[in-house]
C-alpha positions in Angstrom: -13.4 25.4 9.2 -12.4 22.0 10.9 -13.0 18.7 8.6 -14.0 15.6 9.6 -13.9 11.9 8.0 -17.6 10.2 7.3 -18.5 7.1 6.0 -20.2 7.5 2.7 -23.2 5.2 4.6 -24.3 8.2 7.1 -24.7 10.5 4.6 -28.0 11.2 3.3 -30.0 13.8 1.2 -29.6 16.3 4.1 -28.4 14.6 7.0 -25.3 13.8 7.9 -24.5 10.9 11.1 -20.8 11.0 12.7 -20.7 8.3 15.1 -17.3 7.0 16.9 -14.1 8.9 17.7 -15.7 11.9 15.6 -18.4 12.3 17.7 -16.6 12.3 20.7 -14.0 14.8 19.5 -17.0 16.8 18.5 -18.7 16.9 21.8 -16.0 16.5 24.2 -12.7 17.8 22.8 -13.8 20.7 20.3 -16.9 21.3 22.5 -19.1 22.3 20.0 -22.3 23.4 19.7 -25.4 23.4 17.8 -25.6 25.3 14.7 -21.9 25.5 14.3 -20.5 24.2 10.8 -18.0 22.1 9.9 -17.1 20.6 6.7 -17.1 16.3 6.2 -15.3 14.3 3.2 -16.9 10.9 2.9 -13.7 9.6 0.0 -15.7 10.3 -3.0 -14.0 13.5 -3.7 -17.2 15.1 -2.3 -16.7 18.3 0.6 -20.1 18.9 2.6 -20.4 22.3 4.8 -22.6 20.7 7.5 -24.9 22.8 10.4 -24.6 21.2 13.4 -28.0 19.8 15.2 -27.1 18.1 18.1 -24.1 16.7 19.5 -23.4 13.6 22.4 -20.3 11.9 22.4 -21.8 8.4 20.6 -23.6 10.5 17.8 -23.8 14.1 16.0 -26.1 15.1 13.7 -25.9 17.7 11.0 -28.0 19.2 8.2 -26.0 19.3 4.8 -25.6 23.0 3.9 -23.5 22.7 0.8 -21.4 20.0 -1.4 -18.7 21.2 -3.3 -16.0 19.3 -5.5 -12.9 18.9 -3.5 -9.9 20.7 -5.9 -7.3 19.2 -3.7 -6.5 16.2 -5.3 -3.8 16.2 -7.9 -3.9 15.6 -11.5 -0.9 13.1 -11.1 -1.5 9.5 -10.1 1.4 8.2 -7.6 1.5 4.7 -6.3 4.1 4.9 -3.4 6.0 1.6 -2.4 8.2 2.2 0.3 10.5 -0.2 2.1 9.2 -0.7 5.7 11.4 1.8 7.9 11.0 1.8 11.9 8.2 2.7 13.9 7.6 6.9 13.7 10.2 7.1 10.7 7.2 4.7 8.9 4.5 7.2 10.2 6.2 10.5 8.7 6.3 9.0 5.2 2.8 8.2 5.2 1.6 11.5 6.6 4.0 13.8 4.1 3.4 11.0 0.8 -0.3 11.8 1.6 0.1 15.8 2.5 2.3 16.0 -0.7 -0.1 14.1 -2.8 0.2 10.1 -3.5 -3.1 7.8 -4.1 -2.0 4.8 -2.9 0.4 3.6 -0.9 2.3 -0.2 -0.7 4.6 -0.9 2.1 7.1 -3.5 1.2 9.6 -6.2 3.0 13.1 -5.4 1.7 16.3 -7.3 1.9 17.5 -5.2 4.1 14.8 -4.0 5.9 15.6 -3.7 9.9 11.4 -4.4 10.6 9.7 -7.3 10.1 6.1 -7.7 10.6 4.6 -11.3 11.4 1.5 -12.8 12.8 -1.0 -9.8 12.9 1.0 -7.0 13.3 0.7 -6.2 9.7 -2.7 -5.9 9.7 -2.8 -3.8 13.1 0.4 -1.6 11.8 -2.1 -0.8 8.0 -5.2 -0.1 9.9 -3.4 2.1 12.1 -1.9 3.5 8.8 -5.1 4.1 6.8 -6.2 6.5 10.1 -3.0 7.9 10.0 -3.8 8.7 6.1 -7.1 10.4 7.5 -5.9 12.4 9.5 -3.6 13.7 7.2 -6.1 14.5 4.9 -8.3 16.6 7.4 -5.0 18.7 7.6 -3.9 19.3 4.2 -7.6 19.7 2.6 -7.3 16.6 0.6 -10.9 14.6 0.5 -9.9 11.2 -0.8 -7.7 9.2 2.0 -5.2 7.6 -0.3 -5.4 3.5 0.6 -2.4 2.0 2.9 -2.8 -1.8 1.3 -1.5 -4.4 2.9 2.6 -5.2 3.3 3.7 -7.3 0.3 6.7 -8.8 -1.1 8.7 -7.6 -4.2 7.4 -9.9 -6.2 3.8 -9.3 -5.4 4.6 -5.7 -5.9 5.2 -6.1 -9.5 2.4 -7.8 -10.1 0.3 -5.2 -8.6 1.8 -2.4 -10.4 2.1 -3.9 -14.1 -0.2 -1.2 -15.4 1.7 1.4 -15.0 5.2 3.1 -15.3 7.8 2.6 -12.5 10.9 4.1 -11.2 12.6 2.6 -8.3 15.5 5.3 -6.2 18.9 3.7 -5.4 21.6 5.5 -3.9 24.2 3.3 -5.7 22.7 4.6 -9.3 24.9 5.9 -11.7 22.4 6.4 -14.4 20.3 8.9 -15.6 18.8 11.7 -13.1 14.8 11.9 -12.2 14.7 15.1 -14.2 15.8 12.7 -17.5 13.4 10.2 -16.7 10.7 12.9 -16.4 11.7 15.0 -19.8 11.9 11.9 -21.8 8.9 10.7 -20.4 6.3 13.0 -20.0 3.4 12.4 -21.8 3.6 8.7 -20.6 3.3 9.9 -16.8 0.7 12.3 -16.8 -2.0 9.6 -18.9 -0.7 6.2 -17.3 0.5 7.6 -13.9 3.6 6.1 -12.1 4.7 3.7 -9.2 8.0 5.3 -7.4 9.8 2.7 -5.4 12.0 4.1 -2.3 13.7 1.5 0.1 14.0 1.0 3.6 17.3 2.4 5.8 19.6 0.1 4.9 18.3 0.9 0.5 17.7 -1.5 -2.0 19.7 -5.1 -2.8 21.5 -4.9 -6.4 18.9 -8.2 -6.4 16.0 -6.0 -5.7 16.7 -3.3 -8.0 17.6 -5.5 -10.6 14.2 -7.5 -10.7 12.8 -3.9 -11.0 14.5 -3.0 -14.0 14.0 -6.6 -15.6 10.1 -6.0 -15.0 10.5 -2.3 -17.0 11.2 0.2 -14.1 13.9 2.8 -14.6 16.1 3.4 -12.0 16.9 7.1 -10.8 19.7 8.6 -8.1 18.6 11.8 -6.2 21.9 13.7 -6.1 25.5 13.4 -4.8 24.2 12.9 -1.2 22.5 9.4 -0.1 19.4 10.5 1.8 17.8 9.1 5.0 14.2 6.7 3.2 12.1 9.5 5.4 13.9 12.1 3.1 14.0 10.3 -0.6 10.6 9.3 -0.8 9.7 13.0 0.0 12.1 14.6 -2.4 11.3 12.2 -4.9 7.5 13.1 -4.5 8.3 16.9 -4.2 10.1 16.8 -7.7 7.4 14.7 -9.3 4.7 16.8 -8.1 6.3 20.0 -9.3 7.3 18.8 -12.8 4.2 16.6 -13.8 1.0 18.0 -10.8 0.0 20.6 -9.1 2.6 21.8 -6.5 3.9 24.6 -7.7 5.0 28.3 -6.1 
């Protein structure tokens, strides 16, 4: 059954309002009809099956047939700060951190990041972001769009994530291996949750991954091979998700 994104204000009792680019995807892409169902996710966690009553391309109405607990999201709590990367490199690694399971993502200016954002392309590049993260929830069955927050410096960063563990990738690493980090600490993972830091094409600055580890992070390789930033932060999720949540064969 298709899923659509609604704001948790046009949802009532039994009624259910899609206005906007839903609407008209509704009523002039998909073509629907009355009484056909759908299902909505409003970001509470909530899934509503929803009966169709009538469609134009500025509103849809529908009559709430079910709500059901979205089992989707998973147990592990993921904070994803990823080095800016170019144009549809950045896109990927928002779609797959959301498919594979993050709840929030930061983007970051590195030392050696190749992007810069200035004036108000930031805000235009996190908005388009945060639909992006939409969208890829109405494709993997997730019902709570993980938040793309604004693009911050290091410093900020840390500040941000002091309440929980971190573990920042660098290529150059020659300690311990993510599967050490994640034996030895566990427990601490699953209750606190963890912030993974993965850096832009050109990696992290010694400087960079240095203030990390002063501020508590541990810092992990990812094998013998240095991977592309659209790869690490994918492994690195992947491995996470299968030791400590829910994706598992």
């Amino acid at each position: 059954m298709r899923r659509f994104y609604v704001a948790q204000q046009n949802i009532t009792d039994t009624i259910v309002s899609i206005t906007g680019e839903e609407a008209h995807h509704i009523a002039n892409v998909l073509r629907m009809h009355p009484d056909e169902s759908i299902i909505i996710f409003d970001g509470s966690g909530w899934d509503y099956e929803i009966r169709l009553q009538s469609i134009s391309s500025r509103l849809v109405t529908g009559h709430i047939i079910s709500r059901t607990l979205n089992s989707a999201e998973p147990p592990l709590s993921i904070t994803l700060v990823q080095g800016l990367a170019k144009g549809e490199k950045m896109d990927f690694i928002i779609q797959k951190a959301v498919e594979v399971g993050v709840n929030r993502i930061i983007p970051i200016h590195c030392d050696y990041s190749v992007v810069r954002l200035e004036g108000k392309k930031p805000t235009a590049r996190v908005e388009r972001w945060n639909r992006m993260a939409i969208e890829a929830c109405k494709q993997c069955g997730r019902s709570q769009p993980p938040p793309v927050e604004m693009v911050s410096g290091l410093e900020d960063v840390l500040k941000k994530t002091a309440d929980r563990p971190r573990i920042i990738f660098y290529e150059q690493s020659k300690e311990r291996g993510l599967n050490d980090i994640i034996n030895q600490h566990r427990r601490l993972f699953l209750e606190q949750g963890l912030t993974v830091f993965v850096g832009p094409e050109g990696g992290f600055s010694p400087a960079e991954v240095h203030k990390v580890q002063e501020a508590g992070g541990w810092i992990a390789g990812l094998g013998p091979r240095i991977l592309r930033t659209e790869t690490a932060g994918l492994v690195a999720l992947s491995i996470l998700m299968w030791e400590l949540g829910d994706l598992r064969a």
